[in-house]
C-alpha positions as CSV (number, residue, x, y, z in Angstrom):
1,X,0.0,0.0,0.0
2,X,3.0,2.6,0.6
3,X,4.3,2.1,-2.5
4,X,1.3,2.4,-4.2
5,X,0.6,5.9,-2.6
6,X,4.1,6.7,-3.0
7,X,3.4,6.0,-7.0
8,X,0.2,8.2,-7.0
9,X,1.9,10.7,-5.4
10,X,4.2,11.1,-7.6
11,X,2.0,10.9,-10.7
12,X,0.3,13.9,-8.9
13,X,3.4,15.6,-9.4
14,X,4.3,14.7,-12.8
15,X,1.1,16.0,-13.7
16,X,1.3,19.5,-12.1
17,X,4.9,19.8,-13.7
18,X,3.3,19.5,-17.0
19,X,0.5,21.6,-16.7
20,X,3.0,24.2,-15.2
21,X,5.2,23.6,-18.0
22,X,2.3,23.9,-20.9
23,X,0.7,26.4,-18.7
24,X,0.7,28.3,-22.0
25,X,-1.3,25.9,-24.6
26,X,-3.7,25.5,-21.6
27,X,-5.3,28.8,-22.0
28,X,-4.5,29.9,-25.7
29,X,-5.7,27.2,-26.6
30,X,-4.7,26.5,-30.2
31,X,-4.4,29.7,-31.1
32,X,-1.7,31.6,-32.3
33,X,-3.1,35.3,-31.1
34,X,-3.8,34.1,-27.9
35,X,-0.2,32.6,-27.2
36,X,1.2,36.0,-28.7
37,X,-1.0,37.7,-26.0
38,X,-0.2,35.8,-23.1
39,X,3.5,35.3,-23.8
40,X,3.8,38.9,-24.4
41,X,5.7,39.9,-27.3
42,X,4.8,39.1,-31.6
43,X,8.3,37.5,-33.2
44,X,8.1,39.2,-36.8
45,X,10.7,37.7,-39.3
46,X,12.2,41.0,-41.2
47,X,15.3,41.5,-43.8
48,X,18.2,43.1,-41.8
49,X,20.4,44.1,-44.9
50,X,16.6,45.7,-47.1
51,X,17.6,49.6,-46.3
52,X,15.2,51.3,-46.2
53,X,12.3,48.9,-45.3
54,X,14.6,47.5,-42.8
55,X,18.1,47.3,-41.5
56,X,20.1,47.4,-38.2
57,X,20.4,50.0,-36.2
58,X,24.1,49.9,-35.7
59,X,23.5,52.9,-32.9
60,X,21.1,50.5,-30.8
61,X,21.6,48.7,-27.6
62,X,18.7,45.7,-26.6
63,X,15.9,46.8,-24.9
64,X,16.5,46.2,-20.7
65,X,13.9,44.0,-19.8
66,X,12.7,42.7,-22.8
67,X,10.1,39.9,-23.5
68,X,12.2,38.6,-26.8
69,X,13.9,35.5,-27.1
70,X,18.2,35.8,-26.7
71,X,18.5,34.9,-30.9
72,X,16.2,37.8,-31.5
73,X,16.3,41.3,-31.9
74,X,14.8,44.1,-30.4
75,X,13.0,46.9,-31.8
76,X,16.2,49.3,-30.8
77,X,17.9,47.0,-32.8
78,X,16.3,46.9,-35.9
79,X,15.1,50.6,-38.3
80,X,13.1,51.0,-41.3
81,X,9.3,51.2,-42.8
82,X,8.8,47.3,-42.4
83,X,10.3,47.4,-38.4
84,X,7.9,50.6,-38.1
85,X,4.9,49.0,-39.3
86,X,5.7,45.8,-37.5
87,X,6.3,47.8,-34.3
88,X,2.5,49.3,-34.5
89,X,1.1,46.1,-34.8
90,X,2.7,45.0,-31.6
91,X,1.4,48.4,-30.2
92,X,-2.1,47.2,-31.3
93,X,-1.8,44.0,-29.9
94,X,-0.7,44.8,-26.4
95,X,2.7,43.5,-27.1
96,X,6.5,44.1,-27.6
97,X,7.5,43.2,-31.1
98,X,10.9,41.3,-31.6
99,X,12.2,40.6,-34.8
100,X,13.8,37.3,-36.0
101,X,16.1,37.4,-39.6
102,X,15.9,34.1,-41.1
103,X,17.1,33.9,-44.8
104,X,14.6,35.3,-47.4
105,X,14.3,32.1,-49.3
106,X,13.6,30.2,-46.1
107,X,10.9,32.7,-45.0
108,X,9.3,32.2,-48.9
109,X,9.2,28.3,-48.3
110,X,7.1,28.2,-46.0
111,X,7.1,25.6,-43.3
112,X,8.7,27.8,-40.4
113,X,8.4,25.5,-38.0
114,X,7.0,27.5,-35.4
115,X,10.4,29.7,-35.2
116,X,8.5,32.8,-36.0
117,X,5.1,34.3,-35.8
118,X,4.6,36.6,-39.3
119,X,6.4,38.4,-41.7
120,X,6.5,41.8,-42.0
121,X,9.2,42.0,-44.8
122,X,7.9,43.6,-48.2
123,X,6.4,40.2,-49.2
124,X,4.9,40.0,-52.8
125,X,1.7,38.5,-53.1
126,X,1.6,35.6,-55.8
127,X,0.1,32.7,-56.7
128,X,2.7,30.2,-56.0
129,X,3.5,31.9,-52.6
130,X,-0.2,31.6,-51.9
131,X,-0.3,28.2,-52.0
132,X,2.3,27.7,-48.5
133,X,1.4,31.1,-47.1
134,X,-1.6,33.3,-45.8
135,X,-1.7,36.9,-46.4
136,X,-3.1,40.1,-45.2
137,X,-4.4,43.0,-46.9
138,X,-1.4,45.0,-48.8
139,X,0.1,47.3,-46.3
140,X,2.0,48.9,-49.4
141,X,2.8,48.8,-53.6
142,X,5.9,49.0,-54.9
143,X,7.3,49.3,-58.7
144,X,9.9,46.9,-59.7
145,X,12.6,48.5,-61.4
146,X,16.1,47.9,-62.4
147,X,19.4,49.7,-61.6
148,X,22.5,49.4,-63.8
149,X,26.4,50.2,-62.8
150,X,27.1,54.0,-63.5
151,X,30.0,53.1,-65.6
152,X,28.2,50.5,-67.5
153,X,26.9,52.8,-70.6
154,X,23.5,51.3,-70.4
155,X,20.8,53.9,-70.5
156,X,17.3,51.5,-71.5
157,X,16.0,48.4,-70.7
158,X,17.1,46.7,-74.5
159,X,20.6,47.4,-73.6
160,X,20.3,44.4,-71.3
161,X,20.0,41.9,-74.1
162,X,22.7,39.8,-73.7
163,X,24.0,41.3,-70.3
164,X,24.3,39.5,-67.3
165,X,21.5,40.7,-64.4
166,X,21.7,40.1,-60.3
167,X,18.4,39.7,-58.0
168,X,18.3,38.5,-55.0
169,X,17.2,34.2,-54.8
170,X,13.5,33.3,-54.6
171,X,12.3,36.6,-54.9
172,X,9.4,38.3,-57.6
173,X,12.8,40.0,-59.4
174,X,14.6,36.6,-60.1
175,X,10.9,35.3,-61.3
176,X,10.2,38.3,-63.7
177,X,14.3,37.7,-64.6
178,X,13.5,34.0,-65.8
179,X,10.3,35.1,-67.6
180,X,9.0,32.7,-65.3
181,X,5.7,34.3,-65.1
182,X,4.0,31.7,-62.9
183,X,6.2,31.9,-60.4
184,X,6.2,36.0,-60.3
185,X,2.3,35.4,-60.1
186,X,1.0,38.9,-61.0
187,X,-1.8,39.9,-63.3
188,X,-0.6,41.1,-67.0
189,X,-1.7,44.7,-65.8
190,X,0.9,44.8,-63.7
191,X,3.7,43.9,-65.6
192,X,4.9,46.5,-67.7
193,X,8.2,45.2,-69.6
194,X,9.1,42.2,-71.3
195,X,12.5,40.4,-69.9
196,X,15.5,41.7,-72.5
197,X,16.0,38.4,-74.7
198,X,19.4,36.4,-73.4
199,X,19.7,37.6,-69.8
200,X,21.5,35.8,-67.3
201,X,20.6,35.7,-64.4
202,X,23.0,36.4,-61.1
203,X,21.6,35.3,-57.9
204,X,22.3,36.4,-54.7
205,X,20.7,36.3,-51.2
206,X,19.4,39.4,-51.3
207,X,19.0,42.2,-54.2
208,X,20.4,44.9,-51.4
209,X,23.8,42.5,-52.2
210,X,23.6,43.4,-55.8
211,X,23.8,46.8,-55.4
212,X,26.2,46.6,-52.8
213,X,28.4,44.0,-54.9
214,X,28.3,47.2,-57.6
215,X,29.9,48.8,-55.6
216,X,32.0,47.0,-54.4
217,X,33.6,46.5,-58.1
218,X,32.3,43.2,-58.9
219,X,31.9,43.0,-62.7
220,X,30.1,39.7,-63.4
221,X,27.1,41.5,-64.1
222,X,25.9,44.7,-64.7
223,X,22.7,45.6,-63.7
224,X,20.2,44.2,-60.6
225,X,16.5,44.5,-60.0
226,X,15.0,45.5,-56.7
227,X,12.3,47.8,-55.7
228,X,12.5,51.5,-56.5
229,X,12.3,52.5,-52.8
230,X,15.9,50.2,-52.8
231,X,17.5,51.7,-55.6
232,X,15.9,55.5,-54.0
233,X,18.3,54.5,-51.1
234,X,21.4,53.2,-53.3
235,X,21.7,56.5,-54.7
236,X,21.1,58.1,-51.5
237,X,24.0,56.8,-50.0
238,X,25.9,57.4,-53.0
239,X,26.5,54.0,-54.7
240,X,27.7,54.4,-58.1
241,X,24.8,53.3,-60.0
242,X,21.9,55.0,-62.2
243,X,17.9,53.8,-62.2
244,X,16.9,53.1,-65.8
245,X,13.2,54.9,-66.6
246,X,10.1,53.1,-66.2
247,X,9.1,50.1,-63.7
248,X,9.1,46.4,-65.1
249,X,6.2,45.7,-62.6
250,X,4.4,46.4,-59.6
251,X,4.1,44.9,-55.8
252,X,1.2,44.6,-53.8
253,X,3.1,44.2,-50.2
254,X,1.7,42.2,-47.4
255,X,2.5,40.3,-43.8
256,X,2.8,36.8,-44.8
257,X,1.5,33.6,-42.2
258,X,3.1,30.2,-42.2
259,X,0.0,27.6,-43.3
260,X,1.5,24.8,-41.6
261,X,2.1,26.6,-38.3
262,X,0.5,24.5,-35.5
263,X,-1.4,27.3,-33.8
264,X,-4.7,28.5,-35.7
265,X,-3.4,32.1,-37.4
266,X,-7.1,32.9,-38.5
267,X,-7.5,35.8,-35.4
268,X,-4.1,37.0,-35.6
269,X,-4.6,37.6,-39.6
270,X,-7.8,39.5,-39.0
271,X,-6.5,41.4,-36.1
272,X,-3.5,42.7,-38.4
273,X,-5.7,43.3,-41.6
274,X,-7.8,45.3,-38.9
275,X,-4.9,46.8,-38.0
276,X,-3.6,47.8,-41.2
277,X,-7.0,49.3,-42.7
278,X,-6.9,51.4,-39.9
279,X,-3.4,53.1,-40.2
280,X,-3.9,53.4,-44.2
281,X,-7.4,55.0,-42.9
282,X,-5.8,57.3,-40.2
283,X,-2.4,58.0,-42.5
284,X,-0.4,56.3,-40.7
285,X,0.8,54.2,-43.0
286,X,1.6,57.1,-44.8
287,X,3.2,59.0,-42.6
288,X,5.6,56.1,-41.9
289,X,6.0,55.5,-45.9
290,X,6.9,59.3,-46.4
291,X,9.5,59.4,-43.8
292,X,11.3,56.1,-45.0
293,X,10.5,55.9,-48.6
294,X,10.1,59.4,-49.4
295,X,6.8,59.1,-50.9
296,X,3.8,57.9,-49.8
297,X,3.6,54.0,-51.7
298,X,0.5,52.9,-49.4
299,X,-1.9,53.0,-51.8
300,X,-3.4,50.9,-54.6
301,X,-2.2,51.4,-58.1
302,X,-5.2,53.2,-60.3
């Protein structure tokens, strides 16, 4: 008999140890607002080489007392119109927002694992992207242009032919590269320019490394395509390259959700399209466009 209340003791304890230790799933259930809610803070996957939508903050410490995880950042940490808007959808939650910086193809592919919450990282919508992830309503529209080195004597989009042309992996710029118009996904109003005939294509991680590997002096190509809020930046800061006229396409922009994530995302996506309707309604999107992008790209293409 003492042993056997000596064994239901201690599956007495064993049980309390795991509700204390899922004390978590036990209220939010499975869903993925309510854990974001209780925990605390919303862990937003974001670019942090994509100046200006986002980049580090090289003049940042970490928050003191922060809710996020050790491997992520904090929102001192991280700058730009993507960490802006993703900061005032934590506001409108309740909670601090903490940024995580997978790779970009990696955040594309879906199947995060659980490892982070959204994206909030200048995601086009398409069809095949659609397919792994969720999205919200646009947040912002972009034109898809292309940048060429300053030295390189190209002045129009025919002087490509033949030319070799960087874009960062698994993004809508290496798709409209390949004339793989599938995988870019867009309606034909939105595309503007036929792909020069004979490009090859240069990938890198991300198109900000294009421009940087311009200017740098790498000459294996000689031209890259990124958004024109990208190339707006390059020349800010000087790098030696020129924006050819007219964009190839356009962008609709939106926060991305992982369909195989294990907690229901079906609240949290209404909460942040709730969210987002409201800041394009109040201007806040706008404002937060204006003083990153130097225009106001938050709303739809007419």
């Amino acid at each position: 008999m003492k042993k056997l209340l000596i064994l239901a003791s201690l599956l007495v304890v064993a049980s309390l140890a795991l509700s204390a230790c899922g004390g978590g799933n036990a209220t939010s259930g499975g869903d993925l607002l309510a854990e974001i809610k209780e925990r605390g803070f919303i862990l937003v996957s974001t670019d942090p080489n994509y100046e200006p939508q986002s980049f580090l903050n090289t003049e940042g410490s970490r928050v003191a007392n922060t809710k996020c995880p050790s491997d992520a950042l904090t929102t001192t940490e991280m700058q730009g119109f993507d960490v802006d808007v993703a900061k005032a959808v934590g506001e409108a939650l309740g909670v601090e927002t903490c940024f995580a910086t997978p790779s970009w193809d990696a955040i594309t592919a879906g199947n995060w694992a659980n490892k982070w919450d959204v994206s909030v990282g200048s995601m086009t919508i398409t069809v095949d992207r659609q397919k792994i992830l969720d999205f919200s309503v646009p947040y912002y529209y972009t034109p898809a242009v292309i940048a060429v080195g300053a030295d390189s004597g190209i002045t129009s989009l025919e002087g490509l032919s033949g030319q070799s042309v960087c874009a960062g992996t698994a993004t809508t710029y290496e798709a409209w590269l390949n004339n793989d118009m599938a995988a870019l996904g867009l309606p034909e109003s939105s595309i503007y320019a036929k792909v020069p005939a004979n490009v090859t294509v240069v990938p890198l991680e991300t198109d900000q490394e294009c421009a940087q590997a311009i200017a740098a002096g790498r000459k294996d190509f000689v031209a890259y395509v990124t958004s024109g809020t990208v190339v707006d930046a390059n020349l800010a800061a000087g790098m030696p390259v020129t924006k050819l006229e007219g964009a190839v396409y356009s962008e609709d922009l939106a926060a991305a959700f992982d369909k195989s994530a294990t907690k229901d995302t079906t609240s949290l996506r209404a909460e942040v399209d709730k969210v987002f309707k409201a800041m394009h309604e109040n201007g806040k999107l706008a404002e937060i466009s204006v003083k990153w992008l130097g225009s106001d790209l938050t709303q739809a293409p007419k």
